[in-house]
PDB file with one MODEL, atoms N, CA, C and O in Angstrom:
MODEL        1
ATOM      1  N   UNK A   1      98.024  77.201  69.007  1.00  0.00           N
ATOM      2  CA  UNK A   1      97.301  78.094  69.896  1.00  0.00           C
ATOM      3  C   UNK A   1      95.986  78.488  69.219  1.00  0.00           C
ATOM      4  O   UNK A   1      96.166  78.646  68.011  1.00  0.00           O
ATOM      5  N   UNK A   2      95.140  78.629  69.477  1.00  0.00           N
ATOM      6  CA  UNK A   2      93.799  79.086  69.390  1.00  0.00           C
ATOM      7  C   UNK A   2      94.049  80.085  69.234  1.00  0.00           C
ATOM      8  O   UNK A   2      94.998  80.602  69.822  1.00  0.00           O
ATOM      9  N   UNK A   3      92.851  81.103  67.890  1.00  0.00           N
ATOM     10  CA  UNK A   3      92.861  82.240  68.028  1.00  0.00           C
ATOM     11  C   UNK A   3      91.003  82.401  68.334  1.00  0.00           C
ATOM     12  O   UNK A   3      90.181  81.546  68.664  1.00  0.00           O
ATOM     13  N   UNK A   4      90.824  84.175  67.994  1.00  0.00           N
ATOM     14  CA  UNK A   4      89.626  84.560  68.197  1.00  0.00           C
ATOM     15  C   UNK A   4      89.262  85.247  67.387  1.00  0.00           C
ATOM     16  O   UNK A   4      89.763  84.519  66.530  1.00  0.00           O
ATOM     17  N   UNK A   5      88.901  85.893  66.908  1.00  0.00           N
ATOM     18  CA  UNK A   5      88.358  87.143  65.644  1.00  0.00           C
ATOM     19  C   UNK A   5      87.687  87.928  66.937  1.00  0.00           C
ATOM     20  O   UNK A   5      87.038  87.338  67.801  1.00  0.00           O
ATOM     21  N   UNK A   6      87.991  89.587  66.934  1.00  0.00           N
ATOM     22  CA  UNK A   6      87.143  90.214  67.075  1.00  0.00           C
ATOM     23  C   UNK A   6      87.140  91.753  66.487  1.00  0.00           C
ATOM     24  O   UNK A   6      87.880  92.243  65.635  1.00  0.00           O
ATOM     25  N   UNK A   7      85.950  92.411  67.303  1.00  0.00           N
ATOM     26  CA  UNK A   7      86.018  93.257  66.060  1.00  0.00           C
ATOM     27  C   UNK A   7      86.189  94.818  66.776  1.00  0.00           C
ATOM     28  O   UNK A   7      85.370  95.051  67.666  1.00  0.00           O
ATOM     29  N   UNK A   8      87.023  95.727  66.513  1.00  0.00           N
ATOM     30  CA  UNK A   8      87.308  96.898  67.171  1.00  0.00           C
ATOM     31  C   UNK A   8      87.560  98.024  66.031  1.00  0.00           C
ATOM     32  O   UNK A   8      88.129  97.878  64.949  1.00  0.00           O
ATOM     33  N   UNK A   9      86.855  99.421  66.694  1.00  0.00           N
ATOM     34  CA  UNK A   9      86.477 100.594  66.159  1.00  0.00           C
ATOM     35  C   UNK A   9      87.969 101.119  64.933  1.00  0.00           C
ATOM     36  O   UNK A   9      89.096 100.656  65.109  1.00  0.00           O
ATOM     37  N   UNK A  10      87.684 102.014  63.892  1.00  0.00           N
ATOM     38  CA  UNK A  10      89.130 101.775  63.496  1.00  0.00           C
ATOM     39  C   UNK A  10      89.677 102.920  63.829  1.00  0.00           C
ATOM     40  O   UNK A  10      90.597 103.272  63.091  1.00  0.00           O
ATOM     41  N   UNK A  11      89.279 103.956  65.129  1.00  0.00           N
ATOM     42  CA  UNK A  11      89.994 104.585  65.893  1.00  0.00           C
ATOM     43  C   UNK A  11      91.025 103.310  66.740  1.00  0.00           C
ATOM     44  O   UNK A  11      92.252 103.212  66.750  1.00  0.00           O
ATOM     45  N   UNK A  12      90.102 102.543  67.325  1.00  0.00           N
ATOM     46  CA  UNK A  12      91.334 101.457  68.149  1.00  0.00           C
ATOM     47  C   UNK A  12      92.316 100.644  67.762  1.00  0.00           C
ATOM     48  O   UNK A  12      93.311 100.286  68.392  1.00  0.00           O
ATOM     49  N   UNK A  13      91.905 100.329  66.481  1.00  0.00           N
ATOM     50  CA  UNK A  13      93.164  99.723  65.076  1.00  0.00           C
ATOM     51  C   UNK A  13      94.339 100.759  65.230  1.00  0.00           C
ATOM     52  O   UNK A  13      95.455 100.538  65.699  1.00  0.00           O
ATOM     53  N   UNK A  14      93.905 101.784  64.796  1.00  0.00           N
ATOM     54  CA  UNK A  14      95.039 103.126  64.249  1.00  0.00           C
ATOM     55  C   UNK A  14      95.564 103.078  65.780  1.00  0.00           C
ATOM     56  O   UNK A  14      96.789 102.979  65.864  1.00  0.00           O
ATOM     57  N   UNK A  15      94.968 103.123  66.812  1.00  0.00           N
ATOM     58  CA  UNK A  15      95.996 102.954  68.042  1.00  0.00           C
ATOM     59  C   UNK A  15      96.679 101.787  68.095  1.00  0.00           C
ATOM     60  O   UNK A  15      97.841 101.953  68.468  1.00  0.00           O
ATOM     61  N   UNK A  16      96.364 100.601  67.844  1.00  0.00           N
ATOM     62  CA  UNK A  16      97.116  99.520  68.412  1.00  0.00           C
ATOM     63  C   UNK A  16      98.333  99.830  67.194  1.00  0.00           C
ATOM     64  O   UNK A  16      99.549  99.843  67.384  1.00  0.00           O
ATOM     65  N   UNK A  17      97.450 100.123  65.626  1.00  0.00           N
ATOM     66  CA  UNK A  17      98.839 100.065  64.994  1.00  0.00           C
ATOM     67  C   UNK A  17     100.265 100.738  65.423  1.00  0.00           C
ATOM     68  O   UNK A  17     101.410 100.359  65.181  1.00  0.00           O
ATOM     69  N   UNK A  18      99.798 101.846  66.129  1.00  0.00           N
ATOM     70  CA  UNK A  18     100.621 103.394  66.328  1.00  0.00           C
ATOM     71  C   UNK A  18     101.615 102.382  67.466  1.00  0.00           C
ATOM     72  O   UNK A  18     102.837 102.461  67.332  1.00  0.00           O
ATOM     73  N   UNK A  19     101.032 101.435  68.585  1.00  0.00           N
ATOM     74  CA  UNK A  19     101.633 101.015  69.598  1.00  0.00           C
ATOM     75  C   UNK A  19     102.685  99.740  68.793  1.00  0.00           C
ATOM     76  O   UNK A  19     103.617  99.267  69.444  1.00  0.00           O
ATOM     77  N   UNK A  20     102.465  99.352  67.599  1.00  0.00           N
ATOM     78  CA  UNK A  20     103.212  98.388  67.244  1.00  0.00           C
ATOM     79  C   UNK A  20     104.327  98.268  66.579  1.00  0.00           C
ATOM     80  O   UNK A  20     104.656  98.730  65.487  1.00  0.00           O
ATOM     81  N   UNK A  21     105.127  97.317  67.659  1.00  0.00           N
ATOM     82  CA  UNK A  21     106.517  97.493  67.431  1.00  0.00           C
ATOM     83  C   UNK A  21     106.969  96.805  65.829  1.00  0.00           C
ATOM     84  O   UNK A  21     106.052  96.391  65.119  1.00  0.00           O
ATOM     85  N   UNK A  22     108.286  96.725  65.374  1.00  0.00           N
ATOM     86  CA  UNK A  22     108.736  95.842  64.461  1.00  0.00           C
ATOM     87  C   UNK A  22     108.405  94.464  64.467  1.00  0.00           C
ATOM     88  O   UNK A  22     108.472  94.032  65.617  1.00  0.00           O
ATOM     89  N   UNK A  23     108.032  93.494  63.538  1.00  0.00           N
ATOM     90  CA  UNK A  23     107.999  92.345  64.022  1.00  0.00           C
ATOM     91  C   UNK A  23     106.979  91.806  64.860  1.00  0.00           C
ATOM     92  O   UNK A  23     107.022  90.577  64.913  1.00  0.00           O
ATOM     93  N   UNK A  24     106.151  92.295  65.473  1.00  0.00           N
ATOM     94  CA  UNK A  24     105.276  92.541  66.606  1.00  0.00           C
ATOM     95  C   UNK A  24     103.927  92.215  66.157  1.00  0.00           C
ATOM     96  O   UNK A  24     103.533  93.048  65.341  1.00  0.00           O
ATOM     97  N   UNK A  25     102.920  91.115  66.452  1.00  0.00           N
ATOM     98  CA  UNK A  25     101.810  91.137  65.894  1.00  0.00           C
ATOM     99  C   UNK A  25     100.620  91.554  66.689  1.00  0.00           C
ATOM    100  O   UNK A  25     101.073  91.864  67.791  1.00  0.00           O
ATOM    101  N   UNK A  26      99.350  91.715  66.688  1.00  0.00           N
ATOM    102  CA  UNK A  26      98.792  92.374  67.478  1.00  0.00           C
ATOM    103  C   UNK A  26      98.734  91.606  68.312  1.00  0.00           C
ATOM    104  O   UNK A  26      99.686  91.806  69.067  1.00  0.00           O
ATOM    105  N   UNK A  27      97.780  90.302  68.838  1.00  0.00           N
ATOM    106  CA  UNK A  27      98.330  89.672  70.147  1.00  0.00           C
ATOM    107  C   UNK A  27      99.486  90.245  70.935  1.00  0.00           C
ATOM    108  O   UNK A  27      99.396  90.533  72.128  1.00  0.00           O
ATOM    109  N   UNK A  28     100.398  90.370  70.325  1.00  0.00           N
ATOM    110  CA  UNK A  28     101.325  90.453  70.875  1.00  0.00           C
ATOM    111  C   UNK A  28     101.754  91.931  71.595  1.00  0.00           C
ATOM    112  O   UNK A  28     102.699  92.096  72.366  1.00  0.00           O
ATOM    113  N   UNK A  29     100.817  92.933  71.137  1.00  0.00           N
ATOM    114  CA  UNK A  29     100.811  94.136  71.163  1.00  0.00           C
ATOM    115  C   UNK A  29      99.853  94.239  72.405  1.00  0.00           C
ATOM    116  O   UNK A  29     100.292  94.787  73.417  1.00  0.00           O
ATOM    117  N   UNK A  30      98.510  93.721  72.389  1.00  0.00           N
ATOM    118  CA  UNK A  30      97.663  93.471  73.055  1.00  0.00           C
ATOM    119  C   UNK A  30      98.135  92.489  74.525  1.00  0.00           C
ATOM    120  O   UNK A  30      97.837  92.767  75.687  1.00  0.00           O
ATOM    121  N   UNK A  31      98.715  91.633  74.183  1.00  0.00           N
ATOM    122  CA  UNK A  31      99.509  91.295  75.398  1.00  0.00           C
ATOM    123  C   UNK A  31     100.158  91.948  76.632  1.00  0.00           C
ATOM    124  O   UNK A  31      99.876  91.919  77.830  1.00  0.00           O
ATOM    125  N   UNK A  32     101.293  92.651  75.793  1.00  0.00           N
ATOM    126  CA  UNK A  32     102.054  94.278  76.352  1.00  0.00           C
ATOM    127  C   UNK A  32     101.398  95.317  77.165  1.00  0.00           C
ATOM    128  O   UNK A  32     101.692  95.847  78.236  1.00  0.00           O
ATOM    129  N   UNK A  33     100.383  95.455  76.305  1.00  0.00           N
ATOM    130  CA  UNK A  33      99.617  96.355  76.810  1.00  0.00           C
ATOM    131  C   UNK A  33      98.880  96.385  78.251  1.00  0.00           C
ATOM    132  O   UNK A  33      99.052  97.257  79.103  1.00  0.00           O
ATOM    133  N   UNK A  34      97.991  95.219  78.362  1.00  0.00           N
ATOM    134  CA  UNK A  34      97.554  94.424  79.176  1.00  0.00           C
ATOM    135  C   UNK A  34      97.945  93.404  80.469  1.00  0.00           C
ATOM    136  O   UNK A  34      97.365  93.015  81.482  1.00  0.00           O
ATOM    137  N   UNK A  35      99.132  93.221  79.906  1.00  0.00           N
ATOM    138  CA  UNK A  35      99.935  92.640  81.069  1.00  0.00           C
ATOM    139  C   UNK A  35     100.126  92.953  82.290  1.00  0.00           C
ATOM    140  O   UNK A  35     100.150  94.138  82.623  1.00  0.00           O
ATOM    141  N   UNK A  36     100.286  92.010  83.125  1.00  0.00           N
ATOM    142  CA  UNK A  36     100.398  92.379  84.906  1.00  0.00           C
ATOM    143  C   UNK A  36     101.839  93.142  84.928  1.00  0.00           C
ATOM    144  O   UNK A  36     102.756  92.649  84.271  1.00  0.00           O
ATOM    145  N   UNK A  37     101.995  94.025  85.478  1.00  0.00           N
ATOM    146  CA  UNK A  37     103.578  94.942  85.831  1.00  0.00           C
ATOM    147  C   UNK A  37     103.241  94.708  87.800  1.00  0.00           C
ATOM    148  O   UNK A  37     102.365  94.716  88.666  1.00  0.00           O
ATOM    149  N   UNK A  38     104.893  94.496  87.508  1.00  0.00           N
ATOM    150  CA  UNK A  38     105.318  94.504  88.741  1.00  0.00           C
ATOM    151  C   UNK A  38     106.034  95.738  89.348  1.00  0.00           C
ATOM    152  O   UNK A  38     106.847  96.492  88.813  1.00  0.00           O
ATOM    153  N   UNK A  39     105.562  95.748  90.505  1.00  0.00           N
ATOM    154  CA  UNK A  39     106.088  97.310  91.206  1.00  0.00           C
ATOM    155  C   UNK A  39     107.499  97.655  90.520  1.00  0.00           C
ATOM    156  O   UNK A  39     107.804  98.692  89.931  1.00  0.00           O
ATOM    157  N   UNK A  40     108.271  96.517  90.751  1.00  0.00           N
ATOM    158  CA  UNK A  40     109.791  97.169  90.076  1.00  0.00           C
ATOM    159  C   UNK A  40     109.722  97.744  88.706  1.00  0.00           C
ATOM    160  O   UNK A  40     110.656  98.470  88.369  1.00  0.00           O
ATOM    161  N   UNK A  41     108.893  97.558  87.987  1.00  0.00           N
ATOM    162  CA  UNK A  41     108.617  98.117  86.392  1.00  0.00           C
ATOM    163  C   UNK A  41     108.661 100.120  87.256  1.00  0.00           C
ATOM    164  O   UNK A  41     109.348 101.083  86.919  1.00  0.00           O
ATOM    165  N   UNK A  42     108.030 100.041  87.932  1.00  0.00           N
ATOM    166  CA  UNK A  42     108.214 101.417  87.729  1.00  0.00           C
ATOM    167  C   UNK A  42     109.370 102.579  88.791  1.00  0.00           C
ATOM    168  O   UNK A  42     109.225 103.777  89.036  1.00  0.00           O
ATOM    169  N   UNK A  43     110.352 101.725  89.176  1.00  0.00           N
ATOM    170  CA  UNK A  43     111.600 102.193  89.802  1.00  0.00           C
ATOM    171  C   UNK A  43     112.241 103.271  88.751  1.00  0.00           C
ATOM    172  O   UNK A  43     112.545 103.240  87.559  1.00  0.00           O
ATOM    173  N   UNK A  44     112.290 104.218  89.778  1.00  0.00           N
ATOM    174  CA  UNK A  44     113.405 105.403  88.797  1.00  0.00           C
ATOM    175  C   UNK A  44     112.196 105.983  87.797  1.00  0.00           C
ATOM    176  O   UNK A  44     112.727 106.707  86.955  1.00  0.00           O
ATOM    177  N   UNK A  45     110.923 105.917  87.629  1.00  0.00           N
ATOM    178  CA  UNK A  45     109.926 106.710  86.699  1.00  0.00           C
ATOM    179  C   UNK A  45     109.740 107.982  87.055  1.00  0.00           C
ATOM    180  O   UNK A  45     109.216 108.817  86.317  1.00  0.00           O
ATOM    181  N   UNK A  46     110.185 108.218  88.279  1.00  0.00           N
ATOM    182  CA  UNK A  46     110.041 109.583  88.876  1.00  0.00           C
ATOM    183  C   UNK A  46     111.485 110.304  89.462  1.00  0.00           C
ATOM    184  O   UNK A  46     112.530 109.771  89.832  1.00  0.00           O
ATOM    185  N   UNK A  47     111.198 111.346  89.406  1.00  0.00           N
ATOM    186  CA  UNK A  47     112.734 112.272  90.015  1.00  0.00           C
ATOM    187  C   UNK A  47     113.062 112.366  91.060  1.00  0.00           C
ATOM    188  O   UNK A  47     111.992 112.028  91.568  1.00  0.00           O
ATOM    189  N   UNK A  48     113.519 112.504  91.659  1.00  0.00           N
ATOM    190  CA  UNK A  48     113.477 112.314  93.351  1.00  0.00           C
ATOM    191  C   UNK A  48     112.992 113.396  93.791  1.00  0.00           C
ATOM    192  O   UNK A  48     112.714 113.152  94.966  1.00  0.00           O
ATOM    193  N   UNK A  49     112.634 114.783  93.489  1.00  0.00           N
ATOM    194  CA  UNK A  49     112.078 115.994  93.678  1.00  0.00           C
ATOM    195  C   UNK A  49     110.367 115.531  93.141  1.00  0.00           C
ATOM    196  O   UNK A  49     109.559 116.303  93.657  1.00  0.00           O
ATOM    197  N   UNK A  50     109.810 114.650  92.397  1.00  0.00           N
ATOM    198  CA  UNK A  50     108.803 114.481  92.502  1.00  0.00           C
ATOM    199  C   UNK A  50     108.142 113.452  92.927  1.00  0.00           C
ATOM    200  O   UNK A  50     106.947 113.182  92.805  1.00  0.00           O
ATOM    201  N   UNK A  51     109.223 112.734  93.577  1.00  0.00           N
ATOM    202  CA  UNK A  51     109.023 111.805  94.453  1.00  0.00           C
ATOM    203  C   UNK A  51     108.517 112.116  95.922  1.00  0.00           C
ATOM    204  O   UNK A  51     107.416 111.873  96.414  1.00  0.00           O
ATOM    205  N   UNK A  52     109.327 112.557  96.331  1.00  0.00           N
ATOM    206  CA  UNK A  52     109.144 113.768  97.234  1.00  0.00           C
ATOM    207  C   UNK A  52     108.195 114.648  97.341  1.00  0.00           C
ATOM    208  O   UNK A  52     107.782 115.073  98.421  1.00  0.00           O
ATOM    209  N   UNK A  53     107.685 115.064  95.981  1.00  0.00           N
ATOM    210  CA  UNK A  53     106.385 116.078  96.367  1.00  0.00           C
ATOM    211  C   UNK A  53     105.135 114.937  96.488  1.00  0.00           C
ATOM    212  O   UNK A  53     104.090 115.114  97.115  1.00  0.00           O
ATOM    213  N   UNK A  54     105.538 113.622  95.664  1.00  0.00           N
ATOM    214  CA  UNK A  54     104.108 113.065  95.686  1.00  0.00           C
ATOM    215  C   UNK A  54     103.842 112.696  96.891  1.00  0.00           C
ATOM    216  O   UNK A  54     102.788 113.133  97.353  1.00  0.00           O
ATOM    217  N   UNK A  55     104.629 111.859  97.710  1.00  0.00           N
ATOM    218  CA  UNK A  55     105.124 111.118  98.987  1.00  0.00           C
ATOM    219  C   UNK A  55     104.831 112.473  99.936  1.00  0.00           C
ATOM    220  O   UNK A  55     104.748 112.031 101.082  1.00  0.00           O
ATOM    221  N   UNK A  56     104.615 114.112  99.969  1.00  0.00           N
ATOM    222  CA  UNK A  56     104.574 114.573 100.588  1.00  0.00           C
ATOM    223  C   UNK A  56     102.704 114.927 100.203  1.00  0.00           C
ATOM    224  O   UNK A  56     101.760 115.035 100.985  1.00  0.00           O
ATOM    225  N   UNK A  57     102.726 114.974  99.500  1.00  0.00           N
ATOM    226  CA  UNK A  57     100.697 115.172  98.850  1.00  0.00           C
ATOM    227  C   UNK A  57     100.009 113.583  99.387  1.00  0.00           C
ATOM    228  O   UNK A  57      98.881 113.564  99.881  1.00  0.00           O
ATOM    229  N   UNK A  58     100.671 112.538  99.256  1.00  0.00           N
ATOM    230  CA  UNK A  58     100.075 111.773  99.845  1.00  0.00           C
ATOM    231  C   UNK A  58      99.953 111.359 101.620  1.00  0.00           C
ATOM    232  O   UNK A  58      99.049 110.819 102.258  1.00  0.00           O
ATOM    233  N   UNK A  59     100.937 111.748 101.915  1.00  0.00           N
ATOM    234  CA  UNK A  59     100.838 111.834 103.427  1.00  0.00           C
ATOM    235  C   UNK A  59     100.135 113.274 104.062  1.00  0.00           C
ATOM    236  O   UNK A  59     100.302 113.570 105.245  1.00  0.00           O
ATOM    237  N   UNK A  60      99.602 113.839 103.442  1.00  0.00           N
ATOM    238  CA  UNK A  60      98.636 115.487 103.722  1.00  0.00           C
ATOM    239  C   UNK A  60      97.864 114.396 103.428  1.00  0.00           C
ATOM    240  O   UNK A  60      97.725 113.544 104.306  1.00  0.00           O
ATOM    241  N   UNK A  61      97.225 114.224 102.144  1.00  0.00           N
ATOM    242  CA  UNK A  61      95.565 113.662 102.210  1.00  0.00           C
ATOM    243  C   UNK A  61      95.318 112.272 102.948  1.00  0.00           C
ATOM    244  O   UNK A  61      94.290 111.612 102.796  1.00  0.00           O
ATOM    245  N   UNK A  62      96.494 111.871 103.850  1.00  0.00           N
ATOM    246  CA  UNK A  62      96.191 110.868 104.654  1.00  0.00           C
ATOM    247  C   UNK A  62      95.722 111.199 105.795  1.00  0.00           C
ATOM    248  O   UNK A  62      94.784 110.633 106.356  1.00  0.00           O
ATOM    249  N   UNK A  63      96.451 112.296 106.281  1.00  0.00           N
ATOM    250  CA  UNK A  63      96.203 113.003 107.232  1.00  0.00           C
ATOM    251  C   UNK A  63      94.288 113.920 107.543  1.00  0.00           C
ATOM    252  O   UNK A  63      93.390 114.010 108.379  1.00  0.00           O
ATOM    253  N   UNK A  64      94.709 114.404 106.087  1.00  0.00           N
ATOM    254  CA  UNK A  64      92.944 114.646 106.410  1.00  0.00           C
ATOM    255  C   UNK A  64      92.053 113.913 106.105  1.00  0.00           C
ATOM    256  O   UNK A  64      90.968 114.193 106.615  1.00  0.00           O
ATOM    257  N   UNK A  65      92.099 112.778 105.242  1.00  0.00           N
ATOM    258  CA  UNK A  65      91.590 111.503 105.302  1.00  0.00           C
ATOM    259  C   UNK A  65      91.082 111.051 106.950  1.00  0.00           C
ATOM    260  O   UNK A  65      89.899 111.029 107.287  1.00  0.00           O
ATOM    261  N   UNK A  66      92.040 110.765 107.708  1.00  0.00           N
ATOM    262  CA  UNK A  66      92.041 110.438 109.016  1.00  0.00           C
ATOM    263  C   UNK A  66      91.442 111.224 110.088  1.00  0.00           C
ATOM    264  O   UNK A  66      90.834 110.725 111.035  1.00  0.00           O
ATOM    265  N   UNK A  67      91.646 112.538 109.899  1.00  0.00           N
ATOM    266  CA  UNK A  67      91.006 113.191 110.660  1.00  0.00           C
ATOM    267  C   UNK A  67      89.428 113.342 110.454  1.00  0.00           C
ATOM    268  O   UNK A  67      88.764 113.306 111.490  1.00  0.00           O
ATOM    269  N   UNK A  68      88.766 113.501 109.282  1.00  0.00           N
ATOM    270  CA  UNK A  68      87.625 113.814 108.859  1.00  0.00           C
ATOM    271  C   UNK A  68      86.582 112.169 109.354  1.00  0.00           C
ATOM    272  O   UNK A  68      85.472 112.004 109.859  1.00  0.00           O
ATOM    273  N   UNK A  69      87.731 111.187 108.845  1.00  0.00           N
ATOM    274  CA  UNK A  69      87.292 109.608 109.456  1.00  0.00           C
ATOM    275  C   UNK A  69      87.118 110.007 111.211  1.00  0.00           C
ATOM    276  O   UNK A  69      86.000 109.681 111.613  1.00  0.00           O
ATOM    277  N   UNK A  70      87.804 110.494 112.047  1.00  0.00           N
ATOM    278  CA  UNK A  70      87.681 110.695 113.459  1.00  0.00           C
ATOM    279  C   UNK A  70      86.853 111.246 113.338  1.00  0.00           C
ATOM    280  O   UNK A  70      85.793 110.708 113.658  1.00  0.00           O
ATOM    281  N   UNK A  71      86.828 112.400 112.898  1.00  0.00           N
ATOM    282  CA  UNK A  71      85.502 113.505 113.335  1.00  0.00           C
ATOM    283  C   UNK A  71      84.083 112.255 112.782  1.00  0.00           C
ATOM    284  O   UNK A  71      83.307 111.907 113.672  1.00  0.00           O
ATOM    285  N   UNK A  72      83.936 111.868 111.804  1.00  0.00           N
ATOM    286  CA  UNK A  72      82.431 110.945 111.582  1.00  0.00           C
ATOM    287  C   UNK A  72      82.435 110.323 113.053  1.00  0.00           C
ATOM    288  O   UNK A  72      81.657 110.664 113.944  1.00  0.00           O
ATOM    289  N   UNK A  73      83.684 109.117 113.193  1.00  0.00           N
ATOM    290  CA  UNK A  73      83.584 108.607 114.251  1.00  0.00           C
ATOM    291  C   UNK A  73      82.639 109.125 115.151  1.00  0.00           C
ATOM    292  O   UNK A  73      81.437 108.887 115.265  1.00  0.00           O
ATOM    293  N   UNK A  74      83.429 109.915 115.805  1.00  0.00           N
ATOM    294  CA  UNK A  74      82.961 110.804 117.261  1.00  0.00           C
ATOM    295  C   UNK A  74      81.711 111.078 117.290  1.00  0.00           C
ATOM    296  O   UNK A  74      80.896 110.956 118.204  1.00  0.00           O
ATOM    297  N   UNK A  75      81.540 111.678 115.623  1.00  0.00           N
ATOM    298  CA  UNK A  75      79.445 112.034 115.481  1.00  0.00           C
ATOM    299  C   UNK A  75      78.960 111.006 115.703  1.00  0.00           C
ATOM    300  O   UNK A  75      78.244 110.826 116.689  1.00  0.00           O
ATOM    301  N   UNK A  76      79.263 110.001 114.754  1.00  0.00           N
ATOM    302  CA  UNK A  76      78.708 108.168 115.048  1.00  0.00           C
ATOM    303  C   UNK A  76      78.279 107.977 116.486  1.00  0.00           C
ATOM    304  O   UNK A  76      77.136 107.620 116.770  1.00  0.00           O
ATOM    305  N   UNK A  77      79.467 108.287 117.634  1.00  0.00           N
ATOM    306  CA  UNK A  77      79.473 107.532 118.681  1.00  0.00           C
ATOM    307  C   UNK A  77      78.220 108.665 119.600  1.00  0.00           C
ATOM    308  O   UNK A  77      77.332 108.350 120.392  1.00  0.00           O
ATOM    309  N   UNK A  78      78.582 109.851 119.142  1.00  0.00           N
ATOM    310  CA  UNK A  78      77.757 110.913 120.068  1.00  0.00           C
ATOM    311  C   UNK A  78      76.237 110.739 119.513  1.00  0.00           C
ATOM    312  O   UNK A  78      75.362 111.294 120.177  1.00  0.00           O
ATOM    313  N   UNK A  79      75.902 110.114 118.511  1.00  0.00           N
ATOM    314  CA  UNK A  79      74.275 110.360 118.289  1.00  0.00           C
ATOM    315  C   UNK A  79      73.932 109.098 118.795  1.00  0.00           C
ATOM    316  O   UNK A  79      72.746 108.775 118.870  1.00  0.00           O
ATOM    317  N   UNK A  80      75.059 108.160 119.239  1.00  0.00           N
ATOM    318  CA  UNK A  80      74.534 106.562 119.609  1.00  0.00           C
ATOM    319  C   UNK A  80      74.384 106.357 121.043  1.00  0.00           C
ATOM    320  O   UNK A  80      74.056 105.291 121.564  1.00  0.00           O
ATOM    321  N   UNK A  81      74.733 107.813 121.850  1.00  0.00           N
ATOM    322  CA  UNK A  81      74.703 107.522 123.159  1.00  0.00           C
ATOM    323  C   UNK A  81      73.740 108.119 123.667  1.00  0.00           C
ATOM    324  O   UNK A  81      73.508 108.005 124.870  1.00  0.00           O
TER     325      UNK A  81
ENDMDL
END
């Protein structure tokens, strides 16, 4: 495999070190990190009481999302007629 040299602050060293597991080389750390996650990675990360509050905060700012989108609408259509 090909490698690369590059070069990072040694605040970002002392982090990757802090993130590195046993055995674990940085590629490999850097990999982890970076990697695509799939929705199921994050099943069960939340409580069902804050599941619930988020699922309830996000359907409010949909709501006024939508409405504030109508109201432009309507201005849109009323200064075009």
């Amino acid at each position: 495999m090909a490698t690369k040299t590059i070069s990072i602050t040694e605040d970002a060293y002392k982090r990757l070190l802090n993130l590195k597991k046993e055995n674990e080389s940085f590629s490999m750390i850097i990999g982890r990190i970076t990697g695509k996650r799939k929705i199921s990675d994050f099943r069960g990360i939340l409580s069902k009481k804050s599941a619930d509050e988020l699922e309830k905060a996000i359907r409010g700012n949909r709501k006024k999302r939508n409405k504030l989108h109508r109201a432009r609408i309507k201005k849109i259509n009323k200064a075009l007629e």
